[in-house]
PASEBA-1860 file (N, C-alpha, C; in nm, 3 decimals):
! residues 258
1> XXXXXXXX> 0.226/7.682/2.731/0.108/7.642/2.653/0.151/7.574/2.524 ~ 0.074/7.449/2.517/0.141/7.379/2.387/0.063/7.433/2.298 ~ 0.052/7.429/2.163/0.075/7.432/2.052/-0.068/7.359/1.983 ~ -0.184/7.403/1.944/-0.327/7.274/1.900/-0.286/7.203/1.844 ~ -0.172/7.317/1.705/-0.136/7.209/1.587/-0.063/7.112/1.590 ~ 0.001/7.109/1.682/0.132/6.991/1.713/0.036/6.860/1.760 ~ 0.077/6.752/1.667/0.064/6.605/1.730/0.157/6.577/1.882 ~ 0.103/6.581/1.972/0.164/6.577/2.126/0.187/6.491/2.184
9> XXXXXXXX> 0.240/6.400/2.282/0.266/6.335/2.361/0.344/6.361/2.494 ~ 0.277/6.381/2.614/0.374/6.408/2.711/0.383/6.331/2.879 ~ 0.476/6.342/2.906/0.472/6.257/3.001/0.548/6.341/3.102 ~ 0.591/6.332/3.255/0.611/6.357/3.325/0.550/6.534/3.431 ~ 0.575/6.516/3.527/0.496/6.697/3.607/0.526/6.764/3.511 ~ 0.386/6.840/3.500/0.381/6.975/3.455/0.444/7.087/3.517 ~ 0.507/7.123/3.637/0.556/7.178/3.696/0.722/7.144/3.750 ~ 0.757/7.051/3.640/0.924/6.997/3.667/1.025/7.064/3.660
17> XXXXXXXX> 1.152/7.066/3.700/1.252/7.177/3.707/1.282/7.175/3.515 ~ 1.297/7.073/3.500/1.270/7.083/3.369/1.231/7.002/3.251 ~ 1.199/7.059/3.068/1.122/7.026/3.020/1.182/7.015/2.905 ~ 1.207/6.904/2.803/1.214/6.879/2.742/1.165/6.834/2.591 ~ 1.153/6.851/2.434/1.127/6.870/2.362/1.187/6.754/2.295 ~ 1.093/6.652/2.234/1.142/6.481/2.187/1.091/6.535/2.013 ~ 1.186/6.527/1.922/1.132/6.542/1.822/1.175/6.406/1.681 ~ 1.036/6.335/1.664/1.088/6.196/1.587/1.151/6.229/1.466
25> XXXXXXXX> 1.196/6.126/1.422/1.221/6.108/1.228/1.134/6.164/1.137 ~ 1.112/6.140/1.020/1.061/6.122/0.887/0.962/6.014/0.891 ~ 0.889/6.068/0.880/0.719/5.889/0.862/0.715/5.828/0.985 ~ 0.781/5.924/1.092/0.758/5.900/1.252/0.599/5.969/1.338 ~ 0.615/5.910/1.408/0.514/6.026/1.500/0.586/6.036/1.691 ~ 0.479/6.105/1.727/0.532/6.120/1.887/0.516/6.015/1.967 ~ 0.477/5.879/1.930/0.426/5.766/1.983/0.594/5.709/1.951 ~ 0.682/5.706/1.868/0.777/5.638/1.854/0.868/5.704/1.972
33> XXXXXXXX> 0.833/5.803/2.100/0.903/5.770/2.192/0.857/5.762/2.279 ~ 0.741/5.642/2.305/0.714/5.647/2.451/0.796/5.500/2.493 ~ 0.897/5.481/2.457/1.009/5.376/2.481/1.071/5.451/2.570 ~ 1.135/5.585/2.522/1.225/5.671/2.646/1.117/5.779/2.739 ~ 0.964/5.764/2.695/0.920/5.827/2.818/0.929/5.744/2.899 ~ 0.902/5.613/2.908/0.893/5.497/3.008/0.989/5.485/3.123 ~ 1.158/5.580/3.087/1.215/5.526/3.105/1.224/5.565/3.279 ~ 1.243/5.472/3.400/1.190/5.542/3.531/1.297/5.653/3.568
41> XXXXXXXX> 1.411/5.671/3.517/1.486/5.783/3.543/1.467/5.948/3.513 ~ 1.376/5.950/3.392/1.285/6.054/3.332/1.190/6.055/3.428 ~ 1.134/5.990/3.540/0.980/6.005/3.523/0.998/6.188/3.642 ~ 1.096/6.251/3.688/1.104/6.394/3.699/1.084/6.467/3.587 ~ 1.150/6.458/3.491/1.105/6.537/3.373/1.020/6.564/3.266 ~ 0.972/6.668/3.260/0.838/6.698/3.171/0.912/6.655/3.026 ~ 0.816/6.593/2.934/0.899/6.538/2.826/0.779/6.533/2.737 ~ 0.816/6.618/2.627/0.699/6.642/2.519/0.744/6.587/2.371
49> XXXXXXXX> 0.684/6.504/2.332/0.717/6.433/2.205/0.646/6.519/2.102 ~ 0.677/6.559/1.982/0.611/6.663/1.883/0.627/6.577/1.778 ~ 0.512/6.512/1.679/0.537/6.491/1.557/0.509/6.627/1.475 ~ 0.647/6.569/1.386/0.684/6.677/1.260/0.545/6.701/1.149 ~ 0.536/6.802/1.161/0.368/6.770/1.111/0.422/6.752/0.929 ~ 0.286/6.699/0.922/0.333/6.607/0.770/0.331/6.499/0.757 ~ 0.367/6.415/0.914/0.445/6.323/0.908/0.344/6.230/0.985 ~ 0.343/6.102/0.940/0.261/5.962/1.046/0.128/6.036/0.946
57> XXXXXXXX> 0.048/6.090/0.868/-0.069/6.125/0.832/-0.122/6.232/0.903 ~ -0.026/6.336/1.014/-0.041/6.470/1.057/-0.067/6.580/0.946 ~ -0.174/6.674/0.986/-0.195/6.794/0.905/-0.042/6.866/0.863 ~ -0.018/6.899/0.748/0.134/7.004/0.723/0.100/7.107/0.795 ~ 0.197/7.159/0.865/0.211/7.304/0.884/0.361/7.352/0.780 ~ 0.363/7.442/0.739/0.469/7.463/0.622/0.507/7.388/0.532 ~ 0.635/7.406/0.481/0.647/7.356/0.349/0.724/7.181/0.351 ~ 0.722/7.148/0.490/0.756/7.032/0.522/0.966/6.994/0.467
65> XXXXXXXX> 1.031/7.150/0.476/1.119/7.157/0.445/1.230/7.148/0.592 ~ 1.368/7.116/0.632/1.413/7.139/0.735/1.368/7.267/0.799 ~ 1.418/7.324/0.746/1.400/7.466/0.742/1.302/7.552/0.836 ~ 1.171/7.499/0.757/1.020/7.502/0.811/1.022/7.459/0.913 ~ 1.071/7.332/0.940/1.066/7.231/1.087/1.144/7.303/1.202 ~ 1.207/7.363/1.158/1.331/7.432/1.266/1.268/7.564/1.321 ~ 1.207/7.639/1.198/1.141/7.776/1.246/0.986/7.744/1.339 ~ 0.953/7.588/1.272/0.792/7.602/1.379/0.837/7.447/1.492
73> XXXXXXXX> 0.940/7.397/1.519/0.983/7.375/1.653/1.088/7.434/1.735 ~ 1.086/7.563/1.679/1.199/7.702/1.778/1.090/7.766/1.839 ~ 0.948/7.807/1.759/0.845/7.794/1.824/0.758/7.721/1.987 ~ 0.787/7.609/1.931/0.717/7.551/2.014/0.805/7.524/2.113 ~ 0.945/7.452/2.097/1.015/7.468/2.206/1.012/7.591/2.299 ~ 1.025/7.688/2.281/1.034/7.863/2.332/0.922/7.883/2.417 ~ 0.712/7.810/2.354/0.621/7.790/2.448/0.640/7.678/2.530 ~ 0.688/7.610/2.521/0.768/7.508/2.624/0.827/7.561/2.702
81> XXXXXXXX> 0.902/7.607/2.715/1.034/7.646/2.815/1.144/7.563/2.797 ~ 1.176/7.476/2.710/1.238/7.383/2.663/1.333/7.381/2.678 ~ 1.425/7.263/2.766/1.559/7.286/2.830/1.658/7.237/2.718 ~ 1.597/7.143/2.657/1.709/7.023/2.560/1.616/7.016/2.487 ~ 1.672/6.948/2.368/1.605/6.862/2.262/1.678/6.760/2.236 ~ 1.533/6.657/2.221/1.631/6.505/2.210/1.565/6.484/2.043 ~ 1.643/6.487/1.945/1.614/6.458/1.836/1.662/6.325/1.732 ~ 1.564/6.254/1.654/1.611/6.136/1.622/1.571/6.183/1.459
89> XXXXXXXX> 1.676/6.106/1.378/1.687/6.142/1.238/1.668/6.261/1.176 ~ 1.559/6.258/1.113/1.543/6.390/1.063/1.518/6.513/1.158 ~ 1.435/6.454/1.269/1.439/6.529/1.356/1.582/6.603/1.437 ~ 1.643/6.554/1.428/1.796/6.559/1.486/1.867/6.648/1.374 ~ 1.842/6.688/1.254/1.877/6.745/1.162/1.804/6.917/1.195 ~ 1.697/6.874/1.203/1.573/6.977/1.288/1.619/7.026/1.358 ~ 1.714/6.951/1.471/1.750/7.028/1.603/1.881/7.128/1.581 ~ 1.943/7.024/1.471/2.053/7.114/1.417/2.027/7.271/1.343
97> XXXXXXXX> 1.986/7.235/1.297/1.889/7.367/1.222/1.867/7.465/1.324 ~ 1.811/7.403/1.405/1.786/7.511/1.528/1.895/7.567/1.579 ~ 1.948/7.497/1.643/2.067/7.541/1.681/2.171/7.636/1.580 ~ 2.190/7.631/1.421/2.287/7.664/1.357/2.225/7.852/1.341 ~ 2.070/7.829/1.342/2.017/7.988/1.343/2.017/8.051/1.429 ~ 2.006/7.969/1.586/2.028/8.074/1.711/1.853/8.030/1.737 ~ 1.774/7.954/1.724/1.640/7.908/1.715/1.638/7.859/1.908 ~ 1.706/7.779/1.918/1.757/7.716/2.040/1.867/7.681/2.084
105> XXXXXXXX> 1.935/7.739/2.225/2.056/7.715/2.243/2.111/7.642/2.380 ~ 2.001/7.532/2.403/2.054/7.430/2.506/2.096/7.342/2.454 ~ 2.102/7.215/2.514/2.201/7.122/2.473/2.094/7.028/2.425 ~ 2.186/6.967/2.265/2.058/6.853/2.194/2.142/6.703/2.244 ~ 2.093/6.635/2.231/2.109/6.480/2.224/2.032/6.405/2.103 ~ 2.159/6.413/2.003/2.092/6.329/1.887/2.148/6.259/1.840 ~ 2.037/6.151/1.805/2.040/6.028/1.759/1.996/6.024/1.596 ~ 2.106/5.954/1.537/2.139/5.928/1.420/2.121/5.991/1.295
113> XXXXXXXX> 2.137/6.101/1.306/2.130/6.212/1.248/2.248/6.160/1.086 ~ 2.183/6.224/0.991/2.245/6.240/0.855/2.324/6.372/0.808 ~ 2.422/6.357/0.870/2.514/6.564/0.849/2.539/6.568/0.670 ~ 2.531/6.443/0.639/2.507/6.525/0.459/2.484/6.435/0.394 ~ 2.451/6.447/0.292/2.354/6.329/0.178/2.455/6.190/0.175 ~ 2.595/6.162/0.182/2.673/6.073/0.205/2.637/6.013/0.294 ~ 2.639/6.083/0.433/2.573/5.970/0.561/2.439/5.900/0.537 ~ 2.343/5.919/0.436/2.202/5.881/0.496/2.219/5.779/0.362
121> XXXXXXXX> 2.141/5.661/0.447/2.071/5.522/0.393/2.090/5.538/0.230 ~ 2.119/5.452/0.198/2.123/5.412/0.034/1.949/5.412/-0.023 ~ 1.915/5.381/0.058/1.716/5.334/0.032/1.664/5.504/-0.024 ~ 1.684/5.591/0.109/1.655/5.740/0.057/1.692/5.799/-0.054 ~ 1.795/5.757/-0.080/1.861/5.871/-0.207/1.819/5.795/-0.321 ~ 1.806/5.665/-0.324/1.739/5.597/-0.429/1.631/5.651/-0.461 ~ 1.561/5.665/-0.397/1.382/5.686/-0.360/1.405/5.815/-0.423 ~ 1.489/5.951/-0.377/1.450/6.060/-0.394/1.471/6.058/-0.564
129> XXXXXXXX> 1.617/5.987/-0.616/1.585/5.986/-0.738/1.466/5.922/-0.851 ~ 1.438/5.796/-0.807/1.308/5.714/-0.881/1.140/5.856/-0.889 ~ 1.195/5.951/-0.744/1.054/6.033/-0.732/1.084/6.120/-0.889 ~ 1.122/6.125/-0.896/1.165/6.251/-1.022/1.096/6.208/-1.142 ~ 1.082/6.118/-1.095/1.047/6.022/-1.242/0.914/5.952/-1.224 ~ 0.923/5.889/-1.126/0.812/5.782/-1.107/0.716/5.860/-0.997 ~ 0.718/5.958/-0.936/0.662/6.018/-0.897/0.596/5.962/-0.742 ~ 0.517/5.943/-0.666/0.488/5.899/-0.541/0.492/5.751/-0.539
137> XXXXXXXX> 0.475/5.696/-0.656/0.481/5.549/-0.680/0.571/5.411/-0.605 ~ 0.734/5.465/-0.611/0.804/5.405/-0.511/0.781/5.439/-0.378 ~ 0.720/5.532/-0.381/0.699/5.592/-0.166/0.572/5.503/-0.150 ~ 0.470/5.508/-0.242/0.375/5.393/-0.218/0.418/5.284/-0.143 ~ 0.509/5.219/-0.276/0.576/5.089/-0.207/0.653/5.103/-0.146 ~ 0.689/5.159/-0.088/0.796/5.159/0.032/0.684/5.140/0.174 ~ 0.609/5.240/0.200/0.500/5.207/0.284/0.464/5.100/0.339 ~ 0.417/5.007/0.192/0.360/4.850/0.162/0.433/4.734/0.240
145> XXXXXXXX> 0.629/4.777/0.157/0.700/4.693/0.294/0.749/4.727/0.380 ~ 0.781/4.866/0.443/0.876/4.902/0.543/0.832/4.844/0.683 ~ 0.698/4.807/0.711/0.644/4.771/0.836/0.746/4.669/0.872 ~ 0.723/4.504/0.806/0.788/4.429/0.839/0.947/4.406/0.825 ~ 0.964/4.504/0.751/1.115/4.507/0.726/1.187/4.592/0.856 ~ 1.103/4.667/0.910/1.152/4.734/1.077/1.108/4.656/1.213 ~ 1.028/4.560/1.151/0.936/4.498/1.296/1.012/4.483/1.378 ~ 1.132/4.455/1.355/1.268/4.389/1.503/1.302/4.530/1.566
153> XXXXXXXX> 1.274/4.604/1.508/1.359/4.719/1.554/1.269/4.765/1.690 ~ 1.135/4.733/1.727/1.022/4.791/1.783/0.975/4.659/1.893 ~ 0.958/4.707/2.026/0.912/4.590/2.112/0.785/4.545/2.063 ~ 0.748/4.412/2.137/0.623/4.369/2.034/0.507/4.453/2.127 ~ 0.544/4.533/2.229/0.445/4.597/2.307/0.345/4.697/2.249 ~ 0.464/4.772/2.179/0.457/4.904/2.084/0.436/4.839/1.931 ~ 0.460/4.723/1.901/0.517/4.728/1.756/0.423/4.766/1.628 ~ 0.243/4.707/1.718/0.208/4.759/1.626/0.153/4.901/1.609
161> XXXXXXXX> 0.159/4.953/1.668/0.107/5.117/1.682/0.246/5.206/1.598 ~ 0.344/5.176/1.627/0.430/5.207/1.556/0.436/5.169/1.370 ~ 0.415/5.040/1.361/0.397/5.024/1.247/0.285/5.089/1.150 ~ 0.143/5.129/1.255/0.027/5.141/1.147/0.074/5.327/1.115 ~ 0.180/5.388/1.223/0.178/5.509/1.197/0.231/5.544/1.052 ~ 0.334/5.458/1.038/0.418/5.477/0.915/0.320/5.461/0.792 ~ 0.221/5.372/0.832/0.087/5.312/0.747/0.060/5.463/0.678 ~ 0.035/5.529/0.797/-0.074/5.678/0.800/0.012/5.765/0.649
169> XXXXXXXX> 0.123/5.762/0.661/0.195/5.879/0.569/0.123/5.866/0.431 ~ 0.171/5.939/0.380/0.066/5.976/0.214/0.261/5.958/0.158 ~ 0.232/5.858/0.010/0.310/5.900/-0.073/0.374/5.994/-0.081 ~ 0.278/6.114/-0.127/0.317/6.236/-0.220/0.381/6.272/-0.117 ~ 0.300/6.311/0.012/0.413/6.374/0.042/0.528/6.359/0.141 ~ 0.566/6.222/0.144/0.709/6.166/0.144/0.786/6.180/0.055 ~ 0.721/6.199/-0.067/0.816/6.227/-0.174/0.895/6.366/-0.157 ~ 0.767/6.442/-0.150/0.780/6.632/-0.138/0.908/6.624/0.002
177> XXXXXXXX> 0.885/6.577/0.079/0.965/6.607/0.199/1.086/6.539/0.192 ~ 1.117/6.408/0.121/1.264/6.327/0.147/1.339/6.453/0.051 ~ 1.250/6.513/-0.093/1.349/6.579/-0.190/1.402/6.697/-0.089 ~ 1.309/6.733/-0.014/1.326/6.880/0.065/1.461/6.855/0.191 ~ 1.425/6.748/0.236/1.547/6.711/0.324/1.674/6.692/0.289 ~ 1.693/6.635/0.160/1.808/6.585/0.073/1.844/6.701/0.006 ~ 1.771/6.793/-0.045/1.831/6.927/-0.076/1.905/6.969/0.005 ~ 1.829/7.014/0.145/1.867/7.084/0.273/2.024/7.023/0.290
185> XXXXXXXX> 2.046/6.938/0.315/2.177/6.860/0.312/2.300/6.873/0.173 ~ 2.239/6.916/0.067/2.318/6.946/-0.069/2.387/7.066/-0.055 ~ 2.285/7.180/0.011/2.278/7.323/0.037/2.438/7.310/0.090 ~ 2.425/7.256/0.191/2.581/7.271/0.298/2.643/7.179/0.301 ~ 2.667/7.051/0.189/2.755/7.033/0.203/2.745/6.891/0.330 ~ 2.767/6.944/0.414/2.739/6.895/0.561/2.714/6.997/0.637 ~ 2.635/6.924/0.774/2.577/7.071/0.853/2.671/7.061/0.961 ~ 2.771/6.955/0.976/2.847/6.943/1.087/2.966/7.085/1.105
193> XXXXXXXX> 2.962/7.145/1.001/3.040/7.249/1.072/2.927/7.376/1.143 ~ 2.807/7.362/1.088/2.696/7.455/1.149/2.649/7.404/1.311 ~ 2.629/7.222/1.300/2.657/7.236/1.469/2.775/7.280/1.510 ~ 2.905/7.300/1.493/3.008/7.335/1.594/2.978/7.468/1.561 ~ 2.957/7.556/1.473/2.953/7.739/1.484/2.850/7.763/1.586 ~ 2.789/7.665/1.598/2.675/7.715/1.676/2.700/7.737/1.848 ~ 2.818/7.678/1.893/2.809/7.648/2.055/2.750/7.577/2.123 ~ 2.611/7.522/2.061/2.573/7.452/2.149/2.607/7.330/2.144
201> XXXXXXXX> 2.586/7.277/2.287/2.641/7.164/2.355/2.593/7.032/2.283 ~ 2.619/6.946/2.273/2.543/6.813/2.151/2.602/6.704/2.236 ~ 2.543/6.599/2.218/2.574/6.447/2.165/2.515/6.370/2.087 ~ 2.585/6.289/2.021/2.552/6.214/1.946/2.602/6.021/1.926 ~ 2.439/5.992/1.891/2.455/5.852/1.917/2.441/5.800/1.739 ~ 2.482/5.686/1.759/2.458/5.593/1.613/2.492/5.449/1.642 ~ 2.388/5.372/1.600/2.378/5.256/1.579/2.462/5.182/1.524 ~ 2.544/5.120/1.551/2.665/4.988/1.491/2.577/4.948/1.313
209> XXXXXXXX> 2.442/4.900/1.385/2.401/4.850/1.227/2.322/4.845/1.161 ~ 2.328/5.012/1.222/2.206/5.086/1.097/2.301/5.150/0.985 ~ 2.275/5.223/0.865/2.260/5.206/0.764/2.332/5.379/0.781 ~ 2.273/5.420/0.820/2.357/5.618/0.865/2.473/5.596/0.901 ~ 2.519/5.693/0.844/2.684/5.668/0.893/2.760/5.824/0.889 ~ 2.875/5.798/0.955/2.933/5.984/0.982/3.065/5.939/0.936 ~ 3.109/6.055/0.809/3.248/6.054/0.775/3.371/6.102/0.861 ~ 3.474/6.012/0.825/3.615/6.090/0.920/3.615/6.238/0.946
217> XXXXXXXX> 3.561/6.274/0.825/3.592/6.406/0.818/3.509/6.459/0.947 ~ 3.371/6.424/0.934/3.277/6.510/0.999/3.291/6.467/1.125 ~ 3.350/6.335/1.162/3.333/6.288/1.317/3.482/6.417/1.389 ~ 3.580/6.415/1.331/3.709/6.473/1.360/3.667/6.618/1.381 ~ 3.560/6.665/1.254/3.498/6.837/1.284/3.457/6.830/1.419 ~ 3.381/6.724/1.425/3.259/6.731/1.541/3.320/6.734/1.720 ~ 3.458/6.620/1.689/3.490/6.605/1.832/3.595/6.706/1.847 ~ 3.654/6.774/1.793/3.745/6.931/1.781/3.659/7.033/1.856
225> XXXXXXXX> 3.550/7.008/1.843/3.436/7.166/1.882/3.358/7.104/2.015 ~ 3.394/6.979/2.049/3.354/6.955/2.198/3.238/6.866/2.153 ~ 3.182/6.809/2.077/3.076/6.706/2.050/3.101/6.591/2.095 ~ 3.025/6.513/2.115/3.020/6.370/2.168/2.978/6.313/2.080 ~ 3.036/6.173/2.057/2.966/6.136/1.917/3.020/5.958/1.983 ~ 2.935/5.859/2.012/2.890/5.734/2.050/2.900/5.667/1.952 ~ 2.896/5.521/1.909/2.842/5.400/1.828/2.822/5.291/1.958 ~ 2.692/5.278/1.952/2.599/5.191/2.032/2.592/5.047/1.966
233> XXXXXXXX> 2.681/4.959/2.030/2.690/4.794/1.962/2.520/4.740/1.914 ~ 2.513/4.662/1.830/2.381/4.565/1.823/2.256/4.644/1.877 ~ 2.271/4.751/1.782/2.158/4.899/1.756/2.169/4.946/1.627 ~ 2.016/4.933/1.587/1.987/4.994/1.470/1.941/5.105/1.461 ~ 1.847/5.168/1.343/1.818/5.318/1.330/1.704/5.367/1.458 ~ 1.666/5.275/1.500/1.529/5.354/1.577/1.630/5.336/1.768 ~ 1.719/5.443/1.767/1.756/5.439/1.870/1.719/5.482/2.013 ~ 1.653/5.525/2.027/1.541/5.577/2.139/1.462/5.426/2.181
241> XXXXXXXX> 1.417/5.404/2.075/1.340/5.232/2.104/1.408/5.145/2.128 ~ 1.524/5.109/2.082/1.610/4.987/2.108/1.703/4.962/2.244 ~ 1.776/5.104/2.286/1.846/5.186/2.401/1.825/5.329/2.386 ~ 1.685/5.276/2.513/1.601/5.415/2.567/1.674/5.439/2.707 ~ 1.758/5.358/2.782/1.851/5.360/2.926/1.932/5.411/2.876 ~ 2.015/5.462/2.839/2.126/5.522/2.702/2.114/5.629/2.692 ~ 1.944/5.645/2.597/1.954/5.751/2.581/1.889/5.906/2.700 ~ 1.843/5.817/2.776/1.800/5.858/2.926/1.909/5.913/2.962
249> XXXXXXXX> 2.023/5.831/3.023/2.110/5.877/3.065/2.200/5.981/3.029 ~ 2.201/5.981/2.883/2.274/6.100/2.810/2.215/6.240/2.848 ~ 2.094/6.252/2.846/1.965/6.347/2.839/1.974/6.444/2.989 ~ 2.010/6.343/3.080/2.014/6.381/3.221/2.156/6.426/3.260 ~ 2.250/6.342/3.174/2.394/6.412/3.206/2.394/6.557/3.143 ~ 2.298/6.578/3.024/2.287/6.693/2.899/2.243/6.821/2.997 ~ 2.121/6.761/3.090/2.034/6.867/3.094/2.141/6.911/3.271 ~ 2.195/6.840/3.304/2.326/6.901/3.450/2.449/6.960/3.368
257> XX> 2.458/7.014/3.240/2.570/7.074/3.188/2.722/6.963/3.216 ~ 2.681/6.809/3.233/2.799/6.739/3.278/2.875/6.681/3.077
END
């Protein structure tokens, strides 16, 4: 039984051997993966997209902190039956989370995940500092241009439904949530040694020329403890949308323990 509060999206039998848990970015919603529901190799698997509530102009549930996100999609995965989680950005941080508490312990597949305030975009950490000061004002404008400044990243099928979601977010509280995420990441440092304590099984993808990036350090932690860790040529941040065959295929090797 899903969840009222969860923004939903799902695709494949309700009765599939198994079921999977799609959880987007930051100023995402569950519409930014129906690129990899599409994909015809999925169409066996039950596949539930959850926006992070807060997020796309979704009601909050909690304090819109990792944290929060991890304790109310350990939740919902668990009324799922949830075999994997395929998590993208922040969401993928989410999944980590899960995993580092014992929340969920199948195998994630994530995409472009930020293991500590060093890896993530120059744009964010800017932003989180100007909020301190200027208060929702730069998240305003960020809103204003981010549409067309991502348009390539998004087929023109989807592009604009995707774009008006990001529309939906409120300032404030992009502000409240980038500081909460960027803390979460200060806290430890990096979380890459919390995915390997954890056991569970991972991969990980990243875009050639997007803007996230993983240090020596953390790629060397990561592939020591059995992680998979990819760079996908002439791919940017929205990796599910750009190579959804990719990330299909990872998902299906994930969910056969291969």
């Amino acid at each position: 039984m899903i969840d009222t509060e969860w923004d939903i999206r799902t695709s494949g039998p309700a009765d599939a051997a198994n079921t999977v848990l799609l959880l987007p970015g930051s100023l995402a919603t569950a519409v930014f993966y129906e690129d990899l529901m599409a994909e015809p190799a999925l169409a066996g698997v039950r596949l539930v997209a959850a926006t992070l509530p807060g997020q796309g102009g979704t009601p909050v549930i909690g304090d819109l902190s990792v944290e929060s996100y991890a304790t109310l999609a350990g939740q919902l995965a668990a009324s799922l039956g949830a075999d994997a989680i395929v998590g993208h950005s922040t969401g993928a941080n989410v999944a980590i989370e899960m995993a580092a508490t014992g929340t969920f312990t199948g195998p994630l597949v994530l995409l472009a995940p930020s293991l500590s305030r060093r890896d993530e975009s120059l744009v964010p950490r800017i932003l989180d500092k100007l909020g301190l000061v200027l208060g929702p004002l730069p998240f305003a404008l960020l809103r204003a241009i981010m549409g067309p400044a991502l348009a390539s990243s998004f087929r023109p099928s989807h592009r604009a439904a995707l774009l008006a979601a990001f529309r939906r977010n409120s300032p404030s509280l992009m502000r409240t949530h980038l500081h909460a995420y960027l803390s979460h990441l200060d806290r430890h440092g990096s979380v890459a040694p919390r995915l390997c304590a954890s056991g569970v099984p991972a991969r990980i993808f990243y875009g050639a020329k997007d803007d996230v990036t993983i240090t020596p350090d953390e790629r060397r932690t990561l592939e020591a403890c059995g992680v998979t860790i990819q760079t996908l040529p002439d791919t940017h941040h929205f990796i599910a949308n750009e190579r959804p065959t990719e990330v299909a295929t990872a998902l299906l090797e994930a969910l056969k323990g291969n």
